[in-house]
C-alpha positions as a printed Julia matrix, in Angstrom:
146×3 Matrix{Float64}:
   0.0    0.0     0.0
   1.24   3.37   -0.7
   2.04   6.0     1.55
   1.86   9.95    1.07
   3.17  12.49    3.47
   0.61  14.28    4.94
   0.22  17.42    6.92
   3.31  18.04    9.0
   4.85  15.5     7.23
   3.08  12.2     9.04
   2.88   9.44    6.87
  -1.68   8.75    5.74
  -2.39   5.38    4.48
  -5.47   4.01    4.51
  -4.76   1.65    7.14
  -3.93   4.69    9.57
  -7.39   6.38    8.77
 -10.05   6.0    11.23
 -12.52   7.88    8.61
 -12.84  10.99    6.75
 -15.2   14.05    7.82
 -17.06  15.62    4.82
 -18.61  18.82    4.88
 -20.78  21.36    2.67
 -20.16  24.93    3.59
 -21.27  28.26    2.27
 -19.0   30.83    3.33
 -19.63  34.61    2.82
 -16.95  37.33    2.07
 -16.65  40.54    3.26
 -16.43  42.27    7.02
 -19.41  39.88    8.1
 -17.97  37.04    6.67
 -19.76  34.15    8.34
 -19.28  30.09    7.45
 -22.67  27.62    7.51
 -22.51  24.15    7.18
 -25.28  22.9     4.91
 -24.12  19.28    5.1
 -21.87  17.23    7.52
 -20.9   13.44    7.16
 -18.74  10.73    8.69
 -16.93   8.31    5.33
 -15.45   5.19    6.54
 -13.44   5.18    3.32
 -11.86   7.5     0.78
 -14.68   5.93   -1.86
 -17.43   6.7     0.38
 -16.3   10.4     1.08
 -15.81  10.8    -2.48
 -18.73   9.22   -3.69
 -20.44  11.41   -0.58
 -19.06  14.4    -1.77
 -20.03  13.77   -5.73
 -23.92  13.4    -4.66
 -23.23  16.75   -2.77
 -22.12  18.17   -5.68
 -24.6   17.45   -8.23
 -27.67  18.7    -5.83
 -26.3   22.19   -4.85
 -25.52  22.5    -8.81
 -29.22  21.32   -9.09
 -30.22  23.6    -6.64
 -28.64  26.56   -8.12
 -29.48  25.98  -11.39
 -32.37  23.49  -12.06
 -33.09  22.07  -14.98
 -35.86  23.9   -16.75
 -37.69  20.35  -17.6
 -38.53  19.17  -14.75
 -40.86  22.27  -13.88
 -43.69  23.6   -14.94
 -43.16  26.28  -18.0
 -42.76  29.7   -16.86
 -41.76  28.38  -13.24
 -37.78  29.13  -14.08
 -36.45  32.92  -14.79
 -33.38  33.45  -16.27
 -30.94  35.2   -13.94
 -28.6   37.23  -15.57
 -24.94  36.45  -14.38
 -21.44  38.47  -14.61
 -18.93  36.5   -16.98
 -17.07  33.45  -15.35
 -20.1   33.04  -12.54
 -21.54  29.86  -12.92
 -20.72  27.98   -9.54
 -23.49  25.03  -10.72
 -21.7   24.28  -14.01
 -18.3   24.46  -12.21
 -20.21  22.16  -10.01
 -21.08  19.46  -12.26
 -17.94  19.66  -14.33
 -15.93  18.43  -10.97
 -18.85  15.81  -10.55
 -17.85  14.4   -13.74
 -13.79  14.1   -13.12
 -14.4   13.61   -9.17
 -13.14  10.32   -9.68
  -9.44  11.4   -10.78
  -9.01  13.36   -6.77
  -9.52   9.83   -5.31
  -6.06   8.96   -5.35
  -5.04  11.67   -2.55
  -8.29  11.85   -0.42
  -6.48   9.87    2.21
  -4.59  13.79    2.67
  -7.95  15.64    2.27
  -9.48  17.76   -0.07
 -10.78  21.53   -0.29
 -13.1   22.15   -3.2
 -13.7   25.98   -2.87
 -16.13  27.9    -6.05
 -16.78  30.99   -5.58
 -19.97  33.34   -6.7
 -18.81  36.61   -6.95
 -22.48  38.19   -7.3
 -23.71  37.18   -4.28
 -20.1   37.59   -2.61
 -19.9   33.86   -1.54
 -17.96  30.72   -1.35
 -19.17  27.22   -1.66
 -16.98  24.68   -0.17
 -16.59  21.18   -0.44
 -14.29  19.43    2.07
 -13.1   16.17    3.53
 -10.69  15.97    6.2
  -8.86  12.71    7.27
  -9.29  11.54   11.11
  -6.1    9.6    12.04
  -7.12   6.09   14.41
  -4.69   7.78   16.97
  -7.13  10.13   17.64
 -10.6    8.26   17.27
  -9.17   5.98   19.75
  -8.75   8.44   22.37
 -11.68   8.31   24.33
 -13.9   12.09   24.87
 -13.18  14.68   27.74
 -15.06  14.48   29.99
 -15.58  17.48   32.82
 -17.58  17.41   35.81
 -18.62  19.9    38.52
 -17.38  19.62   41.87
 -20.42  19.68   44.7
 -19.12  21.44   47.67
């Protein structure tokens, strides 16, 4: 099995993952930036998150840009858009080659498209959990009665 230096150079193989956390975010930009998570989920495997992550994908670009056949005519306007801003095509086109990030998921992966007219970011991420650290049982704190 191969083995890739990961952050601070530790060594990530799939043997030394205890999962992968996958999240949807929309982040907004400016002096109120603020960060929402729209989606949140725990892959056993680099398949899973990635295969997680592609069904993300496709239904924000659905969401953001339906497809005019499946509703009633006159349902759909056209919004008009500044060149370049198309975050549901962009979307789609990474559903399509999601397949060729699979290789490195084991290090994580930050899928960031922005939409400049509404002065937002929507972010795709998985980020590997280590076993050393899923084995570590929680914190726990208690009050003291006096």
């Amino acid at each position: 099995m191969a083995s890739v230096p990961g952050a601070w150079g530790a060594v990530m193989t799939a043997a030394s993952l205890y999962g992968i956390v996958c999240r949807v975010q929309v982040v907004t930009i400016g002096p109120d930036a603020r960060r929402w998570t729209l989606a949140l989920y725990s892959a056993r495997s680099p398949q899973d998150a990635l295969g997680w992550l592609r069904e993300r994908a496709a239904h924000l670009a659905a969401v953001l840009d339906p497809d005019p056949t499946r509703h009633p005519e006159g349902a759909l306007v056209p919004v008009a858009t500044g060149p370049g801003d198309d975050p549901a095509a962009l979307l789609r086109n990474w559903c399509r080659n999601a397949a060729s990030y699979s290789s490195g998921l084991e290090q994580g992966l930050v899928l960031k498209i922005a939409d400049t007219a509404l002065c937002l970011y929507y972010v795709l991420s998985a980020a590997p959990v280590p076993a050393r650290y899923a084995a570590q049982p929680p914190l726990l704190t208690a009050a003291v009665a006096a």
